[in-house]
TORLUM-46698 format. One line per 4 residues: number of its first residue (from 1); their letters; for each residue x, y, z of C-alpha. Coordinates in nm, 2 decimals. Each point is the difference from the previous one (the first is absolute). Layout:
REM residues N
NUM> A> X:Y:Z  ...
END
This chain:
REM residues 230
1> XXXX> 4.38:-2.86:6.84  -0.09:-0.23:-0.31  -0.36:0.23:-0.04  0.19:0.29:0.01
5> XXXX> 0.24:-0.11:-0.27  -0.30:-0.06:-0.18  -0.18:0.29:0.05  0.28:0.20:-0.16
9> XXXX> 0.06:-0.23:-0.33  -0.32:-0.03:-0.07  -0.09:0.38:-0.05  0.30:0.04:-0.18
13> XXXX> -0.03:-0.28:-0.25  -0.37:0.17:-0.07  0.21:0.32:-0.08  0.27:-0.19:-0.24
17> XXXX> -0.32:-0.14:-0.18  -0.16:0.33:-0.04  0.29:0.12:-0.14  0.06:-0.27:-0.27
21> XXXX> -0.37:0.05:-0.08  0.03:0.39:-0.04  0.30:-0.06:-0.20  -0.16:-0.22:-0.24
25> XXXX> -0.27:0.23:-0.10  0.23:0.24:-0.01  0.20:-0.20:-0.24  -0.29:-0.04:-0.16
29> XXXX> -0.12:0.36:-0.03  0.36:0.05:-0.20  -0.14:-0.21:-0.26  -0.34:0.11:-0.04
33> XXXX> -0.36:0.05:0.21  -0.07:-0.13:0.32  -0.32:-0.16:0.03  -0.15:-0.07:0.36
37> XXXX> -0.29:-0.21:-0.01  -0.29:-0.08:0.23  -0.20:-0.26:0.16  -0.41:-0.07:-0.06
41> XXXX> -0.01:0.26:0.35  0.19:0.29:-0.17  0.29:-0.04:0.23  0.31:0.07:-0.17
45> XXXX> 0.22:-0.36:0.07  0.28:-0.02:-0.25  0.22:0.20:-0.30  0.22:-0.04:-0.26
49> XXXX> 0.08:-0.02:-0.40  -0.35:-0.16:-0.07  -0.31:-0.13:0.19  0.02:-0.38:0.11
53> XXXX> -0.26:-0.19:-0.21  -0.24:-0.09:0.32  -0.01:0.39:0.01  -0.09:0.09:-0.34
57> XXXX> -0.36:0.01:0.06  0.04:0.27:0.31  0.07:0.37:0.00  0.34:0.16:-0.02
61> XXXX> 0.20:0.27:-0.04  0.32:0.15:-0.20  0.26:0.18:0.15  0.24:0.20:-0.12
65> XXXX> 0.40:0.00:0.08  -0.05:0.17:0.25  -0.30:-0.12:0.17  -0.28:0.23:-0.14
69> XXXX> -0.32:-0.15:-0.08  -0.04:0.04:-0.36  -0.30:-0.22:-0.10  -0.26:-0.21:0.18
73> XXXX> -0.07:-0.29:-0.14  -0.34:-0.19:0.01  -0.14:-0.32:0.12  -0.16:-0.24:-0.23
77> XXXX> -0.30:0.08:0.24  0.04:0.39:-0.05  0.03:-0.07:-0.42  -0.31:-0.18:0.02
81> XXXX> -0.23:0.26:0.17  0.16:0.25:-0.19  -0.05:-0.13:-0.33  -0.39:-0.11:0.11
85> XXXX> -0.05:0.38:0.11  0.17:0.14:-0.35  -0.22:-0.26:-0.18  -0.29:0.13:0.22
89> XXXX> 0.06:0.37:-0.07  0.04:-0.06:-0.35  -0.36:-0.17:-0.03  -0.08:0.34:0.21
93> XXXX> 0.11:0.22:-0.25  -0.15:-0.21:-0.29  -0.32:0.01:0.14  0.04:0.42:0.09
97> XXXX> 0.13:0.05:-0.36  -0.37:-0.18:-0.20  -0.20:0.14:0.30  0.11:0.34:-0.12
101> XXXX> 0.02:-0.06:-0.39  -0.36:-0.10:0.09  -0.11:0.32:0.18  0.15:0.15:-0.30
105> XXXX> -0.20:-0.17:-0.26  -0.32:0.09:0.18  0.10:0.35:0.07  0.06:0.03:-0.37
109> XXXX> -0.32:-0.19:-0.05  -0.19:0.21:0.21  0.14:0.33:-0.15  -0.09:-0.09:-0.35
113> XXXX> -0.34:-0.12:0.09  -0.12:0.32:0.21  0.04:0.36:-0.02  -0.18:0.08:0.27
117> XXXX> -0.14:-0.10:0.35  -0.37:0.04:-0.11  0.09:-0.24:-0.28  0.07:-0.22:0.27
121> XXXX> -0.28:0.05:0.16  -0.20:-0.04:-0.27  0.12:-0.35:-0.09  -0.06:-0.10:0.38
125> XXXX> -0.34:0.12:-0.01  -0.06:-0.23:-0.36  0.13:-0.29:0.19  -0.20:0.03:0.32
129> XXXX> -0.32:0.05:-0.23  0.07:-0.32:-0.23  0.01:-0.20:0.35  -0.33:0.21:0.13
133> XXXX> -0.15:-0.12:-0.33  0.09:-0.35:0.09  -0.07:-0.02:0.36  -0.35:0.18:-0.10
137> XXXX> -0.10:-0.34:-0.20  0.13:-0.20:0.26  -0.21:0.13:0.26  -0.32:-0.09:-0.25
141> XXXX> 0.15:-0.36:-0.03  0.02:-0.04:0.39  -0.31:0.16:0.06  -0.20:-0.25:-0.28
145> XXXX> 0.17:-0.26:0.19  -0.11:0.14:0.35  -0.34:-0.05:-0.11  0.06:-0.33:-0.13
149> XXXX> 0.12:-0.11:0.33  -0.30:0.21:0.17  -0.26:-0.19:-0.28  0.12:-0.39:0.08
153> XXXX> -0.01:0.10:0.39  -0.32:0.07:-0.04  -0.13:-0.27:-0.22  0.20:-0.28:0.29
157> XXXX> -0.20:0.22:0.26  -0.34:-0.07:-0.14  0.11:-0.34:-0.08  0.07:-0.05:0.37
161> XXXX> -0.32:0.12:0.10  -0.15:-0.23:-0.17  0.19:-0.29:0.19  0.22:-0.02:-0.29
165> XXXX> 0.36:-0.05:0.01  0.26:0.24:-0.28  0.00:-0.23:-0.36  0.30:-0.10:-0.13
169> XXXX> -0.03:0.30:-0.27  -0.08:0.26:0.26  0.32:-0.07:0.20  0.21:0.05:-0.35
173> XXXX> -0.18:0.25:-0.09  0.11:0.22:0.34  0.34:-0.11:-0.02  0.05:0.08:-0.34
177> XXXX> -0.13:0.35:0.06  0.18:0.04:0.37  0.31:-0.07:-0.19  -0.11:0.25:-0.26
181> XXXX> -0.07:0.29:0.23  0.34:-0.08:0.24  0.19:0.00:-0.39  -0.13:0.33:-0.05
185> XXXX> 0.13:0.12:0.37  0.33:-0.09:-0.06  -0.02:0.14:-0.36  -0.13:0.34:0.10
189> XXXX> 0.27:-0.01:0.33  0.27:-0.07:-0.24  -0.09:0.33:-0.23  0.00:0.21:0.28
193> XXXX> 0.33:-0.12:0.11  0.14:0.07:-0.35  -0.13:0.35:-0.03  0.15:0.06:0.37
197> XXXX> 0.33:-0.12:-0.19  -0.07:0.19:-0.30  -0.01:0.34:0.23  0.31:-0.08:0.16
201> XXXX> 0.18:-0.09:-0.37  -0.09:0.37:-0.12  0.06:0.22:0.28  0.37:-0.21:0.03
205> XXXX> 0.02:0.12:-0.41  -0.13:0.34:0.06  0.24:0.06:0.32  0.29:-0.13:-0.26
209> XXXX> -0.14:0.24:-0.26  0.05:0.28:0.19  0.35:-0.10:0.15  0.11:-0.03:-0.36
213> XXXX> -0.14:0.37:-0.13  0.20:0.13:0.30  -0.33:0.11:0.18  -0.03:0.06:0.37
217> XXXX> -0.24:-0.24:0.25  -0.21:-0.17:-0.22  -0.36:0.16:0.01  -0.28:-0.25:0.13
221> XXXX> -0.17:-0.13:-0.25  -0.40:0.02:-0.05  -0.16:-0.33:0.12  -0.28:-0.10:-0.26
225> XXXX> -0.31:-0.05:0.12  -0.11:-0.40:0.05  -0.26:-0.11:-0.22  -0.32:-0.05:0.22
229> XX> -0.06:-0.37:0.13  -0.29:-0.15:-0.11
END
């Protein structure tokens, strides 16, 4: 009998509660917005005039009068990616804004340096044949210093056949002019590796040329002829 009693109360003391709650915000809404704030799960757990202190950091929302949603209000967590992303697409937007004052500058550049694409091709071609020139007297220098190396091989050679072991100056004397030859390697592999970047620069600035004068597909242009190897 007692449970039953119990049973019944109970349920309807959870109604009388509900009520005096609802009719507190709604008191509340008379004077102003109701604000229903959240917990660190997004879960909804409490409203009123103003958000409790331990809530301030979490999200929440205003309501109007009569319930409506009428603004969301973020988290401290939300305000802080948020700001990082703004911060991030303004650096963004820098970055696009000198890349293309850049491109403009060059464009501009390229227009007042060049009237036409042969004019182009013509200062590729004066390029590539300064490094020919210079990879030309290179290959002289490594080939003087292929001998060397080929002369002091020799000389420890007929040294060892006379049961003589390589002097002190012989073994200089072929390092100095192994290290001379392997110099001139890397020298030569270097040049070639800057006219390859060379060709690459000018058909990129012909290409461009020809976007800017409004032209169709750009034309290929004429590959010079490489400067025999000696």
């Amino acid at each position: 009998m007692l449970n039953a009693r119990v049973s019944i109360v109970l349920p309807a003391i959870a109604v009388l509660l509900a009520g005096i709650v609802s009719g507190t915000v709604l008191a509340q809404s008379k004077k102003g917005t109701i604000v229903c704030w959240k917990d660190k799960a997004g879960k909804t757990v409490g409203c009123g005039d103003k958000v409790p202190p331990e809530y301030q950091d979490n999200a929440a929302s205003e309501l109007s009068k009569t319930g409506v949603t009428r603004k969301s209000l973020e988290s401290a967590e939300e305000r802080e990616k948020r700001l990082a992303q703004e911060k991030l697409d303004e650096k963004e937007r820098v970055l696009a804004a000198k890349k293309a004052a850049e491109q403009k500058r060059q464009d501009t550049a390229l227009l007042n340096t060049y009237t036409s694409e042969k004019e182009i091709d013509l200062r590729r071609d004066r390029d590539l044949a300064t490094i020919d020139g210079q990879v030309t007297q290179m290959r002289v220098m490594h080939k003087n210093a292929a001998s060397r190396v080929a002369e002091v091989k020799d000389r420890i050679a007929t040294s060892a056949k006379s049961g003589k072991s390589p002097s002190d100056s012989q073994k200089q004397d072929l390092q100095r002019a192994e290290a001379d030859m392997h110099r001139h390697e890397s020298s030569i592999a270097d040049k070639e590796k800057e006219k390859e970047e060379i060709r690459a620069r000018y058909a990129a600035m012909r290409a461009r040329f020809i976007e800017l004068k409004g032209g169709g597909a750009p034309a290929a242009a004429p590959t010079p002829t490489a400067a025999a190897k000696k």
